[in-house]
C-alpha positions as CSV (number, residue, x, y, z in Angstrom):
1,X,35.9,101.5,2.0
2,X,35.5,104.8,1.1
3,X,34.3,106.4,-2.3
4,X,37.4,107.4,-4.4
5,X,37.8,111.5,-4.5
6,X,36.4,112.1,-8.0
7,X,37.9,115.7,-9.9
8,X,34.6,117.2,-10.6
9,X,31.4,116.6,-10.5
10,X,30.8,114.8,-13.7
11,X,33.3,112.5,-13.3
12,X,31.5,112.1,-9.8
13,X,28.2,111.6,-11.3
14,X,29.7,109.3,-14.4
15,X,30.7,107.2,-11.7
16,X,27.5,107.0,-9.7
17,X,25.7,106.0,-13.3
18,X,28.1,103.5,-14.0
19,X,28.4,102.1,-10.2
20,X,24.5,101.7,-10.1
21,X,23.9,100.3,-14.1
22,X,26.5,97.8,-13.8
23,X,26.4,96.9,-10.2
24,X,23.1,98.1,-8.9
25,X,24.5,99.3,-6.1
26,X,26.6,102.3,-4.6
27,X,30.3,102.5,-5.5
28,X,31.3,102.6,-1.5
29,X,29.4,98.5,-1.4
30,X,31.8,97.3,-4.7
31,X,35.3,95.4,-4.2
32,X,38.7,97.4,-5.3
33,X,38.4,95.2,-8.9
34,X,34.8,96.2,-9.5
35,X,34.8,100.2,-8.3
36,X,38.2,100.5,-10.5
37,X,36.2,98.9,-13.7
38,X,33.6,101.5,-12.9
39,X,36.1,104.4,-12.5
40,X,37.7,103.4,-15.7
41,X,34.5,103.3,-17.7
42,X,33.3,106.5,-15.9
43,X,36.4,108.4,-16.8
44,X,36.1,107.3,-20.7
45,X,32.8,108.4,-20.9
46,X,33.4,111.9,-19.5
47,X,36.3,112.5,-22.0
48,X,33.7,111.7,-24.5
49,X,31.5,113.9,-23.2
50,X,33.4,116.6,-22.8
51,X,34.2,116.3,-26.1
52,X,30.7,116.2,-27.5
53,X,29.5,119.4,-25.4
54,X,33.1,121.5,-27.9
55,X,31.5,120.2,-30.6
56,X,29.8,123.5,-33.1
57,X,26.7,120.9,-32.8
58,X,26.3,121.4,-29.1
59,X,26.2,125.0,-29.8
60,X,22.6,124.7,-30.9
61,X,21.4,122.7,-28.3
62,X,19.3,123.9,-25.9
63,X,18.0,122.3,-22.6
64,X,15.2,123.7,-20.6
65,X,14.8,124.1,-16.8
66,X,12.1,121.6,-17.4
67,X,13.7,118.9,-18.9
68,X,16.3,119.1,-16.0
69,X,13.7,118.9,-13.1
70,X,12.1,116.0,-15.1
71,X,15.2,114.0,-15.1
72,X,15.7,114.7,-11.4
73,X,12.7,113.8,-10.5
74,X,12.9,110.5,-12.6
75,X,16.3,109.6,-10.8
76,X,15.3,110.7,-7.2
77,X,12.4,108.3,-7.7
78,X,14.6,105.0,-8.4
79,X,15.6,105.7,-4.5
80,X,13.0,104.8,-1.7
81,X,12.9,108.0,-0.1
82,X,14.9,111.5,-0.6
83,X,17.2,110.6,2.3
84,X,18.4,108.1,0.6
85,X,18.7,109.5,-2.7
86,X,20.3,112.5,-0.6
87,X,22.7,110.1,1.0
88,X,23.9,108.3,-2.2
89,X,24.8,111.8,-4.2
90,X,26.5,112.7,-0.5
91,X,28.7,109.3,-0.9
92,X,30.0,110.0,-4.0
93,X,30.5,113.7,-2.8
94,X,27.6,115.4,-4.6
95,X,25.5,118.2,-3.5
96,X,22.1,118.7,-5.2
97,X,23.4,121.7,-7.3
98,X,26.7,119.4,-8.7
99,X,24.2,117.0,-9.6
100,X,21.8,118.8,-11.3
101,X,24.7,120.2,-13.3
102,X,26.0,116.8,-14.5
103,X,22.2,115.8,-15.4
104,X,22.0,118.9,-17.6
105,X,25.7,118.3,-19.1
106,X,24.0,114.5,-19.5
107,X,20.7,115.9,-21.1
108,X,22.8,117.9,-23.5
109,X,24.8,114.9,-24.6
110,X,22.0,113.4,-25.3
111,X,20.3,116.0,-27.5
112,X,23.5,116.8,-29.3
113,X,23.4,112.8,-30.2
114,X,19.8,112.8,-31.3
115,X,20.5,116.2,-33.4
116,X,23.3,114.6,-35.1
117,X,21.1,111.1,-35.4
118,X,18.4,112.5,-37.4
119,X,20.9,113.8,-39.9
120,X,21.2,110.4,-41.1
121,X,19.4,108.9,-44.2
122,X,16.6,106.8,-43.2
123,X,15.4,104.0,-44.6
124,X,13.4,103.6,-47.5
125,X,10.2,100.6,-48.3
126,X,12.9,99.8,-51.3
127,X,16.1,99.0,-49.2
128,X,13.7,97.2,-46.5
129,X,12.1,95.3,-49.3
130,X,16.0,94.6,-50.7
131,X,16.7,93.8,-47.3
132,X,13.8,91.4,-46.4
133,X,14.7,89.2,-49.5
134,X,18.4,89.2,-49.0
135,X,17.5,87.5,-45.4
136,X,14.8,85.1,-45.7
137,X,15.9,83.4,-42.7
138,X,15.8,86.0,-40.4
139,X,11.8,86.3,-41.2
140,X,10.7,82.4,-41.0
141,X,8.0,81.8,-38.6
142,X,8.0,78.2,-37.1
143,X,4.3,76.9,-36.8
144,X,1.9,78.0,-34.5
145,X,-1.3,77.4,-32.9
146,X,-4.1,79.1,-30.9
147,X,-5.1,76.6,-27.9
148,X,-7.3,76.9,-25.0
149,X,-7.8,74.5,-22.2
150,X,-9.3,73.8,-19.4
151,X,-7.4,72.7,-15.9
152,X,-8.6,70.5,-13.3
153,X,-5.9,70.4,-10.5
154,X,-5.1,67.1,-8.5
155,X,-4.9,67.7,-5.3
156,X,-5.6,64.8,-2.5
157,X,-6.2,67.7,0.2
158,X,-10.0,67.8,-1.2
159,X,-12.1,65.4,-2.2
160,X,-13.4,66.8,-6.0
161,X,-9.7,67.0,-6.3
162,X,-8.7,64.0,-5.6
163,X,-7.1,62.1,-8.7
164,X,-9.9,59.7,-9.4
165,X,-12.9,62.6,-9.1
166,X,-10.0,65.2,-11.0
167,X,-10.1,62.6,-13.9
168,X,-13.7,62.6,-13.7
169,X,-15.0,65.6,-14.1
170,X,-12.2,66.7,-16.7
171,X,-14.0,63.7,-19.0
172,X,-17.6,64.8,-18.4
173,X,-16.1,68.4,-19.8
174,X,-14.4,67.0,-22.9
175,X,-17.4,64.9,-23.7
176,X,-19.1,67.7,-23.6
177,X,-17.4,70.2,-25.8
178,X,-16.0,67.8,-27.6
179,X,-20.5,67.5,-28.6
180,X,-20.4,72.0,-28.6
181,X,-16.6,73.3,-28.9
182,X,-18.5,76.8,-29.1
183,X,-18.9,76.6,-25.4
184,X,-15.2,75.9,-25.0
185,X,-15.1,79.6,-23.6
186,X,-17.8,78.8,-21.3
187,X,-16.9,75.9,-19.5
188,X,-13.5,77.2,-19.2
189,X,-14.9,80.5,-17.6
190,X,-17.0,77.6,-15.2
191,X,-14.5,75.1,-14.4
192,X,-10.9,75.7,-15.2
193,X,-8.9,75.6,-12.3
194,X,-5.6,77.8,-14.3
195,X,-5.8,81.5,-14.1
196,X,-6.7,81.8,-17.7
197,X,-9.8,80.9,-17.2
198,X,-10.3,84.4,-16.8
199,X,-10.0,84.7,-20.7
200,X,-12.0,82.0,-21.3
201,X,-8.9,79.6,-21.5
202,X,-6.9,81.0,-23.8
203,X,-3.1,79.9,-23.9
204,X,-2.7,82.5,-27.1
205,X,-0.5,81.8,-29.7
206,X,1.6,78.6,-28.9
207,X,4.7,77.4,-30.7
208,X,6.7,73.9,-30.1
209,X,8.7,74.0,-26.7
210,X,6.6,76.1,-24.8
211,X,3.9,74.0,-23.1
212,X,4.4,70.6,-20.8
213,X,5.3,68.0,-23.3
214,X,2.4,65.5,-23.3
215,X,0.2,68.6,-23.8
216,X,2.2,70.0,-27.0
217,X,2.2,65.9,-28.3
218,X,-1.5,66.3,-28.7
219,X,-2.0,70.1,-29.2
220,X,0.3,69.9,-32.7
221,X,-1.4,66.8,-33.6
222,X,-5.2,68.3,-33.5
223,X,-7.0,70.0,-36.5
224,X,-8.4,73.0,-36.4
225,X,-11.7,73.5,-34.2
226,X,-10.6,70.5,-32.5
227,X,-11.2,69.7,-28.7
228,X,-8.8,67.3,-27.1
229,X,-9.6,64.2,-24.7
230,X,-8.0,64.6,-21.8
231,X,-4.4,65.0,-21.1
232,X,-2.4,64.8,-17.9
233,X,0.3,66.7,-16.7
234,X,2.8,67.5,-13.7
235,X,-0.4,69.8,-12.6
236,X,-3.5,68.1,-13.2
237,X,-5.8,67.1,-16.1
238,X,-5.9,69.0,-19.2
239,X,-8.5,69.6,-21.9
240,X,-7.6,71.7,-25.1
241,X,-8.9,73.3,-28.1
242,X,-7.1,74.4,-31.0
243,X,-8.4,77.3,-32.8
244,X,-6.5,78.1,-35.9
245,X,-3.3,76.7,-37.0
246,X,-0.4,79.0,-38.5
247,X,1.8,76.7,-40.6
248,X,5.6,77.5,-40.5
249,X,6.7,79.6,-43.5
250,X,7.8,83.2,-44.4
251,X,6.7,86.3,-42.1
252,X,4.5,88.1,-45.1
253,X,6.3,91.3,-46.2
254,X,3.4,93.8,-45.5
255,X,3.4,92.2,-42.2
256,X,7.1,93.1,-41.2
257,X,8.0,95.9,-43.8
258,X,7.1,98.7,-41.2
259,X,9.4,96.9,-38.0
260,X,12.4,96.5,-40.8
261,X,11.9,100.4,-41.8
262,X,12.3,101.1,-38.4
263,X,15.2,98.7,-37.6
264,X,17.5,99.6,-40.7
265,X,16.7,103.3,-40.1
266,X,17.9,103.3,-36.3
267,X,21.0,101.0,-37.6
268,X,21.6,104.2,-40.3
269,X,21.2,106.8,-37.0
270,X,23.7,104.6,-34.7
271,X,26.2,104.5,-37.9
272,X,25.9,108.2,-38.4
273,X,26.4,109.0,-34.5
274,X,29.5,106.5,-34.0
275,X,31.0,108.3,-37.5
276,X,30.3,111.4,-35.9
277,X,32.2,111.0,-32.5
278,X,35.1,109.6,-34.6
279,X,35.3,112.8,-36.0
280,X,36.1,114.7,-32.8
């Protein structure tokens, strides 16, 4: 199967985008029903840009030698080596100055759309304010906790690992900090056999569903500064520590108000840009 004989080079190109974003892969590799999906979707997205770049905005752009080499630099480095980066633009029958023509048509698009964007009203603290009240369940937190613990692995292939001395050890260490949780850290560091151990145990922030269910049972049961006896799992013996709880409830404001300033004022830039091209 060859590649289809595109009309000009940014059809060519639109088609090598499309080929590799939806299908990974070259359009020469893709059955007839998958390369005509890409050559339809390639073609509708060259009318549009064709469209955009005879728009009076596009007048005013202005892309720089620069910002064209960066690009092809950034593309040529998705390929393992510049023969095969050369051989892909070759399959869809583009030579290095065709494509570095459709990347600066592309990078043009692309600045015309962010001119037009940052016409649009942002946001202000009083719609995101309006906007975290009028959705209360979009900002509920479920409950949380901060856990450490400490893994001794079972393992019959050694003898300290075997279930019995596994078992052992992890209750000399839960006596222990259960008598100095400070040195949680510490023994974790010493003895855990789970790669955070490297952090002194830490499992971070842990919410229900997450962790092997007879350790969550006793994790969401403890108190605050608690350390755990010990707890088996599909991978050994467990000890934990919870260090602070977060109750479910409502995200505080301050806490979100700058993601939701950002959020609503991107929503206001994609609404202004779709407006736009409906214009043409």
């Amino acid at each position: 199967m060859t590649a289809t004989v595109a009309p000009n080079s940014d059809l060519r190109y639109a088609t090598l985008q499309v080929a590799v974003a939806q299908f990974g892969d070259s359009l020469t590799k893709l059955t007839d029903e998958e390369r005509e999906q890409v050559e339809k979707i390639a073609q509708a997205q060259v009318a549009l840009q064709s469209k955009v770049l005879r728009s009076p905005e596009a007048a005013h752009v202005v892309v720089t030698p620069e910002q064209v080499e960066s690009e092809i630099n950034s593309i040529s480095a998705r390929f393992n080596n510049t023969e095969e980066f050369v051989e892909t633009l070759s399959n869809f029958e583009l030579d290095l100055d065709a494509f570095r023509r459709a990347v600066t048509a592309n990078l043009r698009v692309d600045a015309t759309m962010e001119m037009v964007a940052a016409s649009a009203d942002g946001c202000s603290e009083t719609d995101a304010k309006l906007y975290y009240y009028m959705n209360p369940d979009k900002f509920f937190r479920a409950e949380t906790r901060q856990a450490r613990h400490v893994l001794i692995t079972i393992n019959p292939d050694f003898p300290e690992n075997c279930r019995e001395e596994a078992f052992k050890r992890a209750t000399q260490i839960a006596m222990r900090l259960q008598k100095k949780p400070k040195r949680f850290a510490e023994q974790a560091i010493k003895y855990s056999e789970c790669p955070t151990a490297m952090n002194g145990g830490e499992l971070g922030r842990v919410k229900k569903g997450v962790l092997f269910p007879s350790i969550e049972n006793v994790l969401f049961s403890m108190k605050a500064g608690e350390v755990s006896d010990v707890i088996e799992s599909p991978i050994g013996f467990h000890v934990l520590m919870c260090d602070s709880i977060s109750p479910e409830g409502p995200v505080p404001l301050a806490e979100v108000l700058p993601s939701i300033v950002e959020k609503l004022s991107d929503r206001n830039r994609k609404v202004r840009q779709r407006a736009w091209l409906k214009s043409l």
